[in-house]
N, C-alpha and C positions, 0 to 999 in steps of 0.2 A: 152581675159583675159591676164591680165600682166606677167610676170615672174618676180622672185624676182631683178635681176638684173636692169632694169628696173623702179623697187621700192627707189631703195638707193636714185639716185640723186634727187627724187621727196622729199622725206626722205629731202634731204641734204637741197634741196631749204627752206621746211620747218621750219628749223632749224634756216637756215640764217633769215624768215622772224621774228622768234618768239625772235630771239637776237636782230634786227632792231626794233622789236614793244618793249623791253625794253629802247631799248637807246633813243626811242621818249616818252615816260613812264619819262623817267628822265630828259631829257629836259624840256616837259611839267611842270615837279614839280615845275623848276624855276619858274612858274605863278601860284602856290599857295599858297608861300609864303606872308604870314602874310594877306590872302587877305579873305574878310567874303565868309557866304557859299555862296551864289548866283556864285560868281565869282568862287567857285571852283567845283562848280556843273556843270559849263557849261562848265571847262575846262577837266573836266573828261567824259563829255558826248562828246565833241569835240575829247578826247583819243581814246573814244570808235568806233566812227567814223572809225577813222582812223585803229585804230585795226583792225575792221570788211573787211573797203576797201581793207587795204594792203592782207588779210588773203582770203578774196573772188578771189584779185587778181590773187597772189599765186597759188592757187586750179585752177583756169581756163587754168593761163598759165601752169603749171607742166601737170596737169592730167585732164583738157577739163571738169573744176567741179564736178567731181565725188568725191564723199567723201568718204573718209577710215579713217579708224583708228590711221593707221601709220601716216596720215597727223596729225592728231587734234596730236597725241605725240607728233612728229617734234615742230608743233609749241608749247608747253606746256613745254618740254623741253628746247628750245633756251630761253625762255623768264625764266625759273628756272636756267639755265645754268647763263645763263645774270645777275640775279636777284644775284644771291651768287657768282660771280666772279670779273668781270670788274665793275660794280654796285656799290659797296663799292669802288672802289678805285674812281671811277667817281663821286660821292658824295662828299668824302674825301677832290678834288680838290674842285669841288664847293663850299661847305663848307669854304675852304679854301680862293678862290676868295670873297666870301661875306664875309669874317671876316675882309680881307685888303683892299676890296670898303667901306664898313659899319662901322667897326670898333666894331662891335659887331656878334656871330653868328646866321643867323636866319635861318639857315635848321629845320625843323621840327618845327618851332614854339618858339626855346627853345633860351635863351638868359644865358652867365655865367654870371652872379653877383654872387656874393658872398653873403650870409645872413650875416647880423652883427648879434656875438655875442649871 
């Protein structure tokens, strides 16, 4: 049996991976822009992937795959942590980058024009 001590940096790893499976989350995104479903079905099943390996990873090296609770938090939190912090500002560039490659913005699908009138 563990003692809490013990627990934190297992905790902390988790943490780190749930931040890391954000910022491949948002790189990812860059390839599904403007692109049909096929192509972004496979790139979120390809997310998924990856999510699952890094997070299986994690679990074996921290704590020899035993699952707990405080792990599935660790990572649920880093990727919530991620998601409402660095993530907008990360976006913001991107966004940013594709308006002065492009000349128009295509995060999300969405373009400014303007309506006339």
């Amino acid at each position: 049996m563990q003692n809490s001590l013990t627990e934190i940096p297992i905790f902390l790893y988790c943490l780190r991976t749930g931040l890391v499976m954000g910022i491949i989350y948002d790189v990812m995104r860059l390839f599904r822009i403007r692109q049909g479903k096929i192509v972004n079905g496979i790139v979120d099943v390809i997310f998924g992937l990856i999510a699952v390996a890094l997070s299986a990873l994690t679990l074996f090296y921290c704590d020899y795959g035993k699952l707990r609770l405080y792990e599935f938090l660790g990572l649920g939190l880093g990727v919530w942590l991620y998601r409402f912090f660095p993530s907008r500002l990360i976006r913001h560039a991107f966004s940013s980058m594709m308006l002065k490659i492009h000349g128009s913005k295509l995060m999300h699908g969405k373009s400014k024009r303007k309506k006339d009138g």
